[in-house]
N, C-alpha and C positions, 0 to 999 in steps of 0.2 A: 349534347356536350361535345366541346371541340377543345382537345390537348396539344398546342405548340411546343416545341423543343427549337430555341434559338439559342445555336453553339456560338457564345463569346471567343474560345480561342480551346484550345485542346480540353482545357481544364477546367476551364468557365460554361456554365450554360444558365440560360433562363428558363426553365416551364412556366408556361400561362398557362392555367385552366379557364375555359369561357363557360359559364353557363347559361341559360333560357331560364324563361321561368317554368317550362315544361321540364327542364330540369330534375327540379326540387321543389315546384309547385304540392306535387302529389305529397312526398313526403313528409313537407311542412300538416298540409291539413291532416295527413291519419296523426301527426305528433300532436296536430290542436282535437282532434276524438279523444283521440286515449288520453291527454289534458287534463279532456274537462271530465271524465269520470274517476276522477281521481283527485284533482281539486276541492278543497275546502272553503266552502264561501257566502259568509252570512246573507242569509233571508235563502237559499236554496240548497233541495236536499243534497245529496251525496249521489255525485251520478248522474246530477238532473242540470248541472251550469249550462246554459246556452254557450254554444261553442264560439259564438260571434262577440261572447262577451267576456271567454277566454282569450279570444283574436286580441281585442282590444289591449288587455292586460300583459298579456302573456308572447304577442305575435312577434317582436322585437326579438325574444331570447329565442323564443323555439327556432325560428328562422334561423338567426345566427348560429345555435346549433346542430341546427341541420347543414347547413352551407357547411360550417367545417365538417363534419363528417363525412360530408358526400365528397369534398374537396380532397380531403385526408385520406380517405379510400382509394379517392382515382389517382392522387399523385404516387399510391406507395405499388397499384396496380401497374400503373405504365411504366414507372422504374426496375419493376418485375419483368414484365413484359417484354421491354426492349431490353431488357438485360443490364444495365446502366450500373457501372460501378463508381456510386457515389462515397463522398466520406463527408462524415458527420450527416446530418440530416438536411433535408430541402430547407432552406430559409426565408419567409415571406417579406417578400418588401418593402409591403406596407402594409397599415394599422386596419386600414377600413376606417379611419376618421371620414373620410369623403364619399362615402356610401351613401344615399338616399338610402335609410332601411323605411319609413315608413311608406314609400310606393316604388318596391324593390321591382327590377325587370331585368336586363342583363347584367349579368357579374363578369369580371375577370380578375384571375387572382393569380398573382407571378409569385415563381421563388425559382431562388439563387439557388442554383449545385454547382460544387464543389465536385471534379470528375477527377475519379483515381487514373493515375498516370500508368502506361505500361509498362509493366516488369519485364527487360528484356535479359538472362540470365547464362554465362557462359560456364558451365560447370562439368569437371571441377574448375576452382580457380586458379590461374598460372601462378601460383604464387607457394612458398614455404612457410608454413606457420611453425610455430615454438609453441610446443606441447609441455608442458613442465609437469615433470613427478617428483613430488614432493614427500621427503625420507621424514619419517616420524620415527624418533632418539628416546630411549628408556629415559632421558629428561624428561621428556614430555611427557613418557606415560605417567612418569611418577608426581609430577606437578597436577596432571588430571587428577589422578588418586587421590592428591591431598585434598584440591580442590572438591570432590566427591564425597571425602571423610568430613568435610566440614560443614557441608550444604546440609549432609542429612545426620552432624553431629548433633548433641545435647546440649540448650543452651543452660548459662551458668549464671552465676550473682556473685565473682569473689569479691570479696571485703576489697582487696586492694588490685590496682591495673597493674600488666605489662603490656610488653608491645601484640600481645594476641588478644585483648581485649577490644571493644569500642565502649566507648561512654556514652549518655547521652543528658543532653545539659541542654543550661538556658547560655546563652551567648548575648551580650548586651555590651552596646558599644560604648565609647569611655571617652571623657574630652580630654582637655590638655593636661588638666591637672589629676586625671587619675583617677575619676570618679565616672561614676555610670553619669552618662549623658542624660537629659532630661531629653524627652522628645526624639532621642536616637533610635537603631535600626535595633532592634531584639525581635530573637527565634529563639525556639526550641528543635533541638534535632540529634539527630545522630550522627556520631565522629568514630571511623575507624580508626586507633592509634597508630595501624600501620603504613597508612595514607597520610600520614604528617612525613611531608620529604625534607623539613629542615632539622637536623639530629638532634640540634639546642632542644628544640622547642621538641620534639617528640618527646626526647628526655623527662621534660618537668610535666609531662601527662601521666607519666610510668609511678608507680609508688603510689597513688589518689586513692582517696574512695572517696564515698557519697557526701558531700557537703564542701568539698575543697573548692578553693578558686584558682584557675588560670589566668594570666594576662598574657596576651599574645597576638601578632598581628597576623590574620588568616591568607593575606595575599604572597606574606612569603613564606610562610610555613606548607601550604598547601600548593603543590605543582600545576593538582588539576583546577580550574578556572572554577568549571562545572560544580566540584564539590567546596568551592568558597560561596557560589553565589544559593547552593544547598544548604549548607548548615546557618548562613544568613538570613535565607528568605530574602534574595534581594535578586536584582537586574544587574547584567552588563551595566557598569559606570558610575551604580548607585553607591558604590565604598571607594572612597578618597586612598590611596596608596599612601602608607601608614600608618592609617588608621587603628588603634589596639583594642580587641577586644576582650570582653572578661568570660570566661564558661565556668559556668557554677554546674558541678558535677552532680546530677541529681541519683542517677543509677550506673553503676558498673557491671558489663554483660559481658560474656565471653561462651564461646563454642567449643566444647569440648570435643575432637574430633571422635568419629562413629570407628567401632572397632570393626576387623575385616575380617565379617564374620557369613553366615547365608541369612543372618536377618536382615544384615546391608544390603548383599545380594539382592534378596527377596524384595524388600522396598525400592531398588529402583530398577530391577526389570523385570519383575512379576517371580512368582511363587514358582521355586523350580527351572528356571529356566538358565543359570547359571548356576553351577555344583557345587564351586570351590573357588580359590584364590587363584590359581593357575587361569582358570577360563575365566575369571572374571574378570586380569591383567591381559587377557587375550581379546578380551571385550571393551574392553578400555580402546586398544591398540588399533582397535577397527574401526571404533565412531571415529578415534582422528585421525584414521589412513582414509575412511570418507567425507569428511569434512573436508581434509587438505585436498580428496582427490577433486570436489566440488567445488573450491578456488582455485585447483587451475584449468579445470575445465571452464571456470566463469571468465579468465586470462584469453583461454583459447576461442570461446565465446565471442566476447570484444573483440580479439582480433578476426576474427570470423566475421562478424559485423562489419566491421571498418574495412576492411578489402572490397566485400560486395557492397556495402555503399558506396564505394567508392569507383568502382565498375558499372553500377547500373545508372550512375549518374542521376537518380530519382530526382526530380521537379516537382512539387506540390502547390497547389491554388493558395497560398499563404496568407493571404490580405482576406479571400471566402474564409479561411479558417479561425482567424484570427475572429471575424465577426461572429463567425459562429460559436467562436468559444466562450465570449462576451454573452451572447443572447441564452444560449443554454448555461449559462452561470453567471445569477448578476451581483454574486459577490466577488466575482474577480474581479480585480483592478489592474489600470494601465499598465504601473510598475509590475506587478505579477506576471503580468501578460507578456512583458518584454524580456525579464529574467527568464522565465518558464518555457518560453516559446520553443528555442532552438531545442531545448531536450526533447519535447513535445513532438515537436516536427520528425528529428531522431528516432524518435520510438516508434513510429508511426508508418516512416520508413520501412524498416524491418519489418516490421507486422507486413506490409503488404510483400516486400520478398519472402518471408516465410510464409504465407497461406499461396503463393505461386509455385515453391517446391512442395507444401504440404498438398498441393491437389494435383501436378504435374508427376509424382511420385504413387500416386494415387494410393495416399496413407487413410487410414484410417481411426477413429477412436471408437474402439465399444464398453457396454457395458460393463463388463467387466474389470477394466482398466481404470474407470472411472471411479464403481464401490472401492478400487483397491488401496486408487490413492485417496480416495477419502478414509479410509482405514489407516494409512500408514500414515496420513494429517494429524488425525485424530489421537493416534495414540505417541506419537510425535510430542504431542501437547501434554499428554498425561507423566511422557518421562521429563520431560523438561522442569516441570513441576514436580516432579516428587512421587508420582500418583499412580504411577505405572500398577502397584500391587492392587489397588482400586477399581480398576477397569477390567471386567469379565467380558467374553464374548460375546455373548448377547447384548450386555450394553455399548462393547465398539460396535455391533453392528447398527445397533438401536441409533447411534451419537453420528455412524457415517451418512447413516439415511436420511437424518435430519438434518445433516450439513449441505448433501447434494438435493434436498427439495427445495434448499433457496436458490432463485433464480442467479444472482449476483457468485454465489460461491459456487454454482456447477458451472458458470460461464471463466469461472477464473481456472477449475480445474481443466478444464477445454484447451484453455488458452497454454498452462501449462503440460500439458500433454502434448499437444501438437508439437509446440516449440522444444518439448526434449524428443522428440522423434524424427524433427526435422535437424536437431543439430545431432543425434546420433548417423544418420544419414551423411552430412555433410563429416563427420569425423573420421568415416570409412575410406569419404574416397579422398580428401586433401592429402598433400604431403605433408608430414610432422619434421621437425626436427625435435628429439626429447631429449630433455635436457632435467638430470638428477639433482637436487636440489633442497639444503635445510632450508627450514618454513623462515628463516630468520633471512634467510638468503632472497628468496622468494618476496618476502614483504617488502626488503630494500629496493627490486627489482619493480615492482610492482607502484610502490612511495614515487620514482622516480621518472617511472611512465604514466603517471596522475600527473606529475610534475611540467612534461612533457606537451601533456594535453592542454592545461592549461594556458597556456603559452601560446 
């Protein structure tokens, strides 16, 4: 077996694999042994097929399986070997349509690499970043609270709506003259009354119970787009702009908010672990001093990003990658490919500056780190939902182990690990400027640097 490497240009290379029949000769025939006593084949026992008459039958597949293996073996060997930092995987270049398989002798079998470019990294960077700490207002807490008291309040059935009810009805679209359309758009769904932003029309919801009709047009009663094309069952474009619809009230539902009490407590963050109304207004105050603290580290993130891309000046095999992203997924399409790409490329980027400081830093991830954050994933999950009083020790641990023996989710907490270890790194040694900040301030700030990018 003879392995070429012909470099196209820094980023580009060819490997050919050459093979002999001395090769794969040998492995081909122990795969037609073990074949034929295993094979099932009328008129002879079990065990006993003539191997020359498995050849016959059989010679074509085994071969070709064997050749990719042997193949597959040596390309992922020699790229170990000489060290080679490919992205995405080797690409072959051709089908094997033009093979003689039935009096096979030398093979050669090329594929495209795609070679990661070098991270060349000056750090820290000459530059000032804008650190923002973000001030959380007894508004907020007290919006969470309510938000809180409602999630895990008591639902209701009054007889009649107001604005703290939703309804939920049939909606059925109406022609000119005011009658349900024949062949028009009808749903059934749910309507919160306080998501109606035009007053008229919230108004004549308020007062209802079960059997009343509305008539009213959803594209200007309703702000958000999303919850018109919700309670219609319907697409972008599919409702003509003043269009009326009717909602025949079927049920009236309402949430009576949860008293602030340690049963509150208790359901949403386990038995005992909050005492009182004081620490539980204390607990409140934390998730959205960590939240907001997590937006603007994702701020300082970004900009952290965009400097050192901007510095390392990275180059990528675009036109290699672009094929490859085609052949390892053949439900992408062209238009995907060209929208998708530049983000792609972006992210891609990064990844490879951050595994150059995560190994030049000589970081590590252990075990430890990993059960932990599958534990605080895990039970993450449980309070988001309600469920926190639900989840015992034993079964977080039981629920972390079985999240990190999937290969895809312990590859994601990897990935998340590193990358907060490399950006807590990078946060020590930059200059900050910080800069105190309501969340309201912060979003407009943030609205208009999306704005910025765009452009």
């Amino acid at each position: 077996m003879n392995i070429v490497q012909e470099q196209i240009d820094a980023l580009n290379a060819v490997l050919k694999v050459q093979l002999k029949p001395d090769d794969y000769q040998p492995k081909v025939n122990d795969a037609l042994k073990k074949y034929s006593k295993k094979v099932n084949m009328p008129g002879f026992r079990p065990g006993m097929v003539p191997v020359g008459l498995v050849k016959k039958m059989y010679g074509k597949s085994l071969l070709v399986e064997e050749l990719n293996r042997i193949v597959a073996d040596s390309v992922d060997q020699y790229i170990s070997e000489k060290n080679i930092q490919v992205l995405g995987n080797p690409l072959p270049q051709h089908t094997g349509d033009d093979i003689n398989w039935e009096n096979p002798g030398d093979f050669e079998f090329s594929f495209e690499m795609g070679i990661a470019p070098e991270v060349n990294l000056t750090l820290p960077p000459a530059h000032t970043f804008t650190a923002y700490e973000i001030i959380v207002s007894d508004e907020q807490v007290q919006e969470e609270v309510d938000k809180l008291r409602r999630r895990y309040g008591n639902y209701t059935s009054p007889e009649v709506s107001d604005n703290d009810c939703s309804i939920y009805g049939n909606f059925q679209e109406l022609d000119t003259d005011g009658n349900v359309k024949e062949g028009g758009i009808a749903n059934t769904a749910f309507l919160l009354i306080s998501k109606i932003g035009d007053l008229d029309t919230r108004a004549s919801f308020t007062g209802r119970k079960a059997g009343d009709s509305i008539d009213f047009d959803p594209q200007t009663a309703l702000a958000s787009k999303e919850e018109v094309k919700y309670i219609l069952g319907v697409q972008d474009g599919e409702v003509v702009s003043g269009t009326l619809f009717r909602c025949t009230i079927e049920r009236v539902n309402k949430v009576e908010p949860a008293e602030l009490n340690q049963e509150m407590f208790d359901r949403i963050y386990g038995d005992g672990n909050v005492p009182d109304e004081a620490a539980f207004l204390e607990k409140v105050r934390a998730e959205l001093a960590e939240g907001f603290r997590y937006e603007g580290e994702h701020s300082l993130k970004h900009e952290l990003e965009d400097e050192l891309l901007k510095d390392t000046g990275l180059v990528l095999p675009d036109e290699f990658l672009k094929r490859w992203l085609k052949y390892s997924n053949e439900k992408i399409t062209d238009e995907q490919l060209a929208s998708d790409y530049k983000q792609y490329a972006r992210d891609l980027k990064w990844r490879l500056i951050e595994n150059k400081i995560f190994r030049d830093q000589n970081m590590e991830i252990n075990e430890e780190e990993m059960e932990n954050y599958a534990r605080s994933f895990v039970m993450d999950q449980y309070v988001r939902y309600g469920q926190a009083h639900l989840l015992t020790e034993e079964k977080l641990d039981e629920l972390a182990k079985r999240y990190l023996s999937n290969r895809e989710s312990a590859q994601r907490v990897v990935e998340s690990l590193s990358g907060r270890k490399v950006f807590e790194y990078l946060n020590q040694i930059i200059t900050k400027d910080v800069k105190k900040v309501t969340h309201d301030e912060f979003t407009d700030i943030m609205s208009k640097h999306m704005q910025t990018h765009q452009h």
